[in-house]
C-alpha positions in Angstrom: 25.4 69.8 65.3 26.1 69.8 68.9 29.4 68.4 70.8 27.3 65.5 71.9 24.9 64.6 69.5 28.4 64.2 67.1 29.5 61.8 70.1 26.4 59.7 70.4 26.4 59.3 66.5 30.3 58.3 66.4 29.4 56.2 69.4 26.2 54.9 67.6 28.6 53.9 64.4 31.7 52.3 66.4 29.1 50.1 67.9 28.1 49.1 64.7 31.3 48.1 63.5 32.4 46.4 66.5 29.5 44.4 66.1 30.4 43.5 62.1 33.8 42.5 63.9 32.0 40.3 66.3 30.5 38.7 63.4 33.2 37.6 61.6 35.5 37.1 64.2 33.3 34.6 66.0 31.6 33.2 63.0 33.9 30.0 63.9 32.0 29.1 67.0 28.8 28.3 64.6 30.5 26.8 61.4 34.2 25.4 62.2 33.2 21.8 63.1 30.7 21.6 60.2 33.4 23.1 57.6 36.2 20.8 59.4 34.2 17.8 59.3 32.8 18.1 55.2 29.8 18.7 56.2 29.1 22.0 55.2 30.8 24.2 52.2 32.5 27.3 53.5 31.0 29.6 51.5 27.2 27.6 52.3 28.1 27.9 56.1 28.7 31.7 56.4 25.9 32.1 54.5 23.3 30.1 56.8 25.2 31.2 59.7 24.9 34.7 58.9 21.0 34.1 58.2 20.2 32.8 61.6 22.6 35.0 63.4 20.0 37.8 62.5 17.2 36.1 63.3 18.7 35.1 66.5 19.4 38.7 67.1 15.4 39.2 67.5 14.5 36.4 69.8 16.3 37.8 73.1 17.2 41.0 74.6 18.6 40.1 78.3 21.9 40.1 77.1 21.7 43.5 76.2 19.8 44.6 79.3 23.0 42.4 81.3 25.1 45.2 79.5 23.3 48.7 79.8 22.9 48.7 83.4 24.9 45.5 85.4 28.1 46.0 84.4 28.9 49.8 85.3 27.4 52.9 87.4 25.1 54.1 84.1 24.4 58.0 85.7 28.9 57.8 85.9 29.1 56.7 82.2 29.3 59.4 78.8 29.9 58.9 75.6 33.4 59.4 75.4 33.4 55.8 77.5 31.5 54.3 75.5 33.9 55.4 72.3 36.8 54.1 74.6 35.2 51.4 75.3 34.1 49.8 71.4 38.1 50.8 70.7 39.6 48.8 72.8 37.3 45.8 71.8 37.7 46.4 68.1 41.2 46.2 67.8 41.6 43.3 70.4 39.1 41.6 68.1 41.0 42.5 64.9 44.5 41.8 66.7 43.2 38.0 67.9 41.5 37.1 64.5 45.2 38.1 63.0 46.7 35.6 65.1 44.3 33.6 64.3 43.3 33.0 68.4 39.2 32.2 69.0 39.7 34.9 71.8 36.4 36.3 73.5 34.9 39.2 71.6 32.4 39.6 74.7 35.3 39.9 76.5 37.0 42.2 74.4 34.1 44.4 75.3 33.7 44.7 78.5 37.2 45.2 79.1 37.6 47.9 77.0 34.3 49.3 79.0 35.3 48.7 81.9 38.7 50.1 81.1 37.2 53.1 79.9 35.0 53.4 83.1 37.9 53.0 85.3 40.4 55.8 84.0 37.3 58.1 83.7 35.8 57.5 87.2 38.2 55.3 88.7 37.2 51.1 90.1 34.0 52.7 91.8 32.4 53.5 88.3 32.7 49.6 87.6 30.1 47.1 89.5 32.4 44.5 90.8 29.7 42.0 91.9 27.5 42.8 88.2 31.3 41.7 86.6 31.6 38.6 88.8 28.4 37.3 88.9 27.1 37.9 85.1 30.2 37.4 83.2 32.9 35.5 84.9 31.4 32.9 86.9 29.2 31.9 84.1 32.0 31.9 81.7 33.5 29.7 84.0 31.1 27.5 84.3 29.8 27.1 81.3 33.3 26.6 80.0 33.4 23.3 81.8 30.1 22.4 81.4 30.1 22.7 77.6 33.6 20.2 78.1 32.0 17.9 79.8 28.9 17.5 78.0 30.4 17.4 74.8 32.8 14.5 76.0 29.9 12.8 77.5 27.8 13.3 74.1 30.5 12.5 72.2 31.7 8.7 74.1 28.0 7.9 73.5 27.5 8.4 69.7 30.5 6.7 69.5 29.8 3.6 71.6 26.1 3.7 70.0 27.5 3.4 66.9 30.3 1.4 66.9 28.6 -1.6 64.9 27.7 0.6 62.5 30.1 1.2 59.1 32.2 4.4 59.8 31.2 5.4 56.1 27.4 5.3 56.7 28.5 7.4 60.3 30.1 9.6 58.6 27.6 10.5 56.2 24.3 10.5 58.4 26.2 12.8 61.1 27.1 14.7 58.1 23.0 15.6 58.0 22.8 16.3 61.1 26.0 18.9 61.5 23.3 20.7 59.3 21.0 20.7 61.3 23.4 21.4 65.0 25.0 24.3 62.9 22.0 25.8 62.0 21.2 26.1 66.0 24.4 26.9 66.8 24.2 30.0 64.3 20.7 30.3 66.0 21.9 30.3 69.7 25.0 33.2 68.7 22.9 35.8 67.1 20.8 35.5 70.4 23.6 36.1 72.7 26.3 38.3 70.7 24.3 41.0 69.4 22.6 41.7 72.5 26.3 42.5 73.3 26.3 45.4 70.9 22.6 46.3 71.6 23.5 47.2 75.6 26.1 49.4 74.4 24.3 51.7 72.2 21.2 51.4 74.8 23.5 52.6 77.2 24.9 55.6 75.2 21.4 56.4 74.7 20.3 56.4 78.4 23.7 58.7 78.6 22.5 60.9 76.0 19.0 61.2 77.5 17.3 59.9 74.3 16.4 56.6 76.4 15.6 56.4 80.0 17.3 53.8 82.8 13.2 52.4 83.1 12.8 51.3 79.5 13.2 47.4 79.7 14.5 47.1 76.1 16.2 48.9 73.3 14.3 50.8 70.7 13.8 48.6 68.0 15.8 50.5 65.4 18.6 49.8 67.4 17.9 45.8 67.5 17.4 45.9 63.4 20.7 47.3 63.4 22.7 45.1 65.4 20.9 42.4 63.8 22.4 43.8 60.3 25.9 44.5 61.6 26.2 41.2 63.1 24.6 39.0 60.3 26.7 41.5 57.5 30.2 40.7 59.3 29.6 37.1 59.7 28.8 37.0 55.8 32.4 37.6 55.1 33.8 34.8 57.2 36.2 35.3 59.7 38.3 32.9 58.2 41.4 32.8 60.1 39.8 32.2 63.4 37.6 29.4 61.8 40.9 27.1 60.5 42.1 27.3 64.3 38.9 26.1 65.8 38.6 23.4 63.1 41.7 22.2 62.3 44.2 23.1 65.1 42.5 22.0 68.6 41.4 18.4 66.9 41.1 16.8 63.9 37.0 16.5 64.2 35.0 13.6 62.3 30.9 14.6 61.9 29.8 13.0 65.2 32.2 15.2 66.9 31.0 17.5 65.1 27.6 17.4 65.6 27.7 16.8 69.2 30.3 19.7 70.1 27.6 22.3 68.2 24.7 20.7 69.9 25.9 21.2 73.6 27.3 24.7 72.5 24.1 25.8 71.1 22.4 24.1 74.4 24.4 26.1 76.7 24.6 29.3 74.9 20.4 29.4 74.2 20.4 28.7 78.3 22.8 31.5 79.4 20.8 33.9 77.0 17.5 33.4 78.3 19.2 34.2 81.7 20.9 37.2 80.9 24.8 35.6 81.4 26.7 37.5 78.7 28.9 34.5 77.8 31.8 34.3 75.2 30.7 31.9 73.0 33.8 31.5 71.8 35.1 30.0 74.7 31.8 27.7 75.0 32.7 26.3 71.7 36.3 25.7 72.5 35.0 23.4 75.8 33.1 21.8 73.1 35.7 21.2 70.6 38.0 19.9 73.4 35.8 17.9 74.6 34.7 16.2 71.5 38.4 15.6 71.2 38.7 14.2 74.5 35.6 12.2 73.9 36.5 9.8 71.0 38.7 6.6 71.5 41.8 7.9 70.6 41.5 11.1 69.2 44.3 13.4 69.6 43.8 17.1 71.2 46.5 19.5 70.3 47.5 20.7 73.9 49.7 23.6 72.4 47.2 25.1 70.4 44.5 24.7 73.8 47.0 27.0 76.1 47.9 29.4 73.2 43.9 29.9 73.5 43.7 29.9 77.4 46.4 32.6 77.4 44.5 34.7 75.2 41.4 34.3 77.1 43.3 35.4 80.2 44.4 38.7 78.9 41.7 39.9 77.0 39.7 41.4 79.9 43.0 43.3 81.1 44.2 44.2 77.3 41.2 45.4 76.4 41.0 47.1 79.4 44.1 49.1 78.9 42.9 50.0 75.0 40.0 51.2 76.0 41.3 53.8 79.2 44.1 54.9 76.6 42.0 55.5 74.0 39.4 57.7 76.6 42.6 60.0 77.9 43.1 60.9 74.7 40.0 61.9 73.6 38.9 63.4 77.1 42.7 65.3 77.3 43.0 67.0 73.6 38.7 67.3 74.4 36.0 68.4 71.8 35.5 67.6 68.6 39.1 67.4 67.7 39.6 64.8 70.7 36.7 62.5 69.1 38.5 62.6 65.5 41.9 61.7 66.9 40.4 58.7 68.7 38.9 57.5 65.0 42.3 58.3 63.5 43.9 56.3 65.7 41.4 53.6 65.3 41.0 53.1 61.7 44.7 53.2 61.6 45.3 50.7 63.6 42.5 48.5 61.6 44.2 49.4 58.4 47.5 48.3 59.8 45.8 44.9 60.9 44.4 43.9 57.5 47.0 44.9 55.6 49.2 42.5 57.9 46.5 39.8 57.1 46.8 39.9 53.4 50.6 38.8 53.8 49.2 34.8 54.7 45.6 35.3 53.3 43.5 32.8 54.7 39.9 32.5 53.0 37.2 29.7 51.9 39.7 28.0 49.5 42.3 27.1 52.2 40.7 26.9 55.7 40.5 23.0 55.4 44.2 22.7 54.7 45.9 20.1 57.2 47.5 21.5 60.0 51.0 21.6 60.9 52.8 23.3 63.3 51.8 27.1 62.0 49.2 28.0 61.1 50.2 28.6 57.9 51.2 25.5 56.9 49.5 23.8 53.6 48.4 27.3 52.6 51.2 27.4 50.0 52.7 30.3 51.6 56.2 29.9 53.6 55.2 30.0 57.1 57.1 32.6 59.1 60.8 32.0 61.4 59.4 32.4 65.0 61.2 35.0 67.7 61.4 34.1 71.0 58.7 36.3 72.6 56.1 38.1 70.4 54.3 41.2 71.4 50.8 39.2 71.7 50.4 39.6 75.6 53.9 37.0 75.9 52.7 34.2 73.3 55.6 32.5 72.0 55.6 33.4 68.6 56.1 29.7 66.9 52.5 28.9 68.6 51.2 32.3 67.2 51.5 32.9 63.3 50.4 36.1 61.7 
């Protein structure tokens, strides 16, 4: 086996379990509100949001098209990028879901890409205007616009139904969170695994088994994805799904149903464009702005900066995982250079979840009321908070591990 076929297949494979990561890192985006709200089961909402997350996976491939050739010079990019690239999103990923912090896993990724791409060719490998236009101004915007339309949404079911009796509400918006979920789920898979699509499609194009013309990946690659994606999102990323549902509001079905609805409106839009959005941030704007919506409810201001911070230091985080994990296999070089990179990045993962298991989070405690930690009502004592943590300058008694 040749230096670079061994690349191109431990690119191929790092892909792959970024993508699981994505899947159960951002499984909250589709199922918080609906878990939150009694709607769905936790164990029934993983399980449907995993379903439609692979279906969604083969309705679109702009996305992935967005990431193969907008985002960096493709003749300037190799495979030891990519690697660099898929590290430093991995381990943001894992790091955030430890903390518990929706972070942006699209984010994750192209900054540890473009990261990557920078210490390998320096800033004229990356295209600037592809960064701005396709990712950052249509986060942006659809940030805000999912905010405002949830709020909108929101003020309107409840002055529509303000004669009717809160129990008979609660129930019928119950059946429809089903229904808003399952779209939701839908829109995700069509957006997030295109993520992971562009990235092998792009080592492939770097490989030469897959030329800059083609318009879309080979379809093994889609199935794949598809798999990865759907497979992490099965096992429920738990810890980031009790943030989104129980720390930024306390959400009733109507806010539940109207905060997926304009998510999944925004993020079906974006994906039939190309805009590789976060959908974790979409979904926040949602949240908040179902919060912000209802007479009266109460949005937990604390919690919404600990996320803004997070979302502000991703890109440049990332960044810097990804360009340090390149040096060092592009210094020691050779197959010995690509097996220190995986060292280093399965130790780091096995450090992560072993750190989880100390406040295990899972399906039977993600409903518990929220306090000030995040561990509070999981029967576990909640740790003594330092004043600065290491989490990119979060204070530590907003950020519990």
């Amino acid at each position: 086996m040749t230096l670079e076929l061994f690349l191109l297949i431990t690119v191929v494979i790092t892909a792959l379990a970024f993508d699981f990561t994505n899947g159960f890192h951002d499984t909250g985006n589709a199922v918080a509100t609906g878990i939150a709200s009694g709607a769905l089961k936790p164990k029934t909402a993983v399980t449907l949001c995993a379903t439609l997350n692979l279906i969604g996976a083969f309705l679109s491939t702009q996305v992935a098209a967005t990431i193969a050739k907008d985002l960096v010079v493709t003749h300037l990019v190799t495979l030891e990028v990519m690697f660099g690239g898929l590290v430093g999103g991995i381990v943001w990923n894992l790091l955030t879901w430890l903390l518990g912090i929706p972070s942006s896993s699209s984010h994750a990724l192209i900054g540890g890409v473009v990261g990557a791409m920078i210490a390998a060719a320096g800033g004229s490998g990356v295209r600037w205007d592809g960064v701005v236009s396709k990712v950052l101004v249509p986060t942006v915007v659809a940030v805000l616009a999912a905010t405002l339309v949830a709020t909108v949404g929101t003020r309107l079911v409840y002055r529509l139904t303000r004669d009717v009796p809160a129990r008979r509400t609660r129930r019928e918006f119950r059946h429809g969170q089903v229904f808003s979920a399952a779209l939701m789920s839908l829109a995700h898979g069509t957006n997030d695994a295109q993520k992971t699509m562009g990235v092998i499609f792009l080592a492939l194009i770097s490989y030469g088994a897959a030329r800059k013309t083609d318009v879309m990946p080979p379809l093994w690659v889609i199935v794949c994805c598809a798999l990865a994606m759907a497979a992490g999102t099965y096992f429920g990323g738990w810890r980031v799904i009790r943030t989104l549902g129980k720390g930024l509001v306390d959400i009733e079905p109507p806010q539940g149903m109207a905060a997926e609805s304009s998510s999944a409106a925004i993020i079906l839009l974006s994906s039939h464009f190309g805009y590789s959005l976060s959908t974790t941030q979409v979904v926040t704007g949602s949240v908040m702005g179902s919060g912000l919506g209802k007479p009266g409810a109460d949005v937990r201001w604390t919690v919404a900066r600990r996320m803004a911070t997070a979302w502000l230091i991703t890109l440049p985080m990332a960044g810097a995982i990804g360009a340090l994990t390149y040096r060092l296999v592009h210094t020691i070089g050779g197959y010995p250079g690509t097996i220190a990179g995986l060292v280093v990045l399965v130790g780091a993962a096995t450090l992560i979840w072993v750190q989880s298991r100390k406040v295990p989070v899972d399906h039977t405690n993600v409903t518990a009321d929220w306090g000030k930690h995040m561990t509070d009502g999981l029967d576990v004592v909640a740790p003594q908070p330092v004043p600065h943590s290491s989490a990119g300058g979060l204070d530590a008694e907003e950020v519990d591990v």
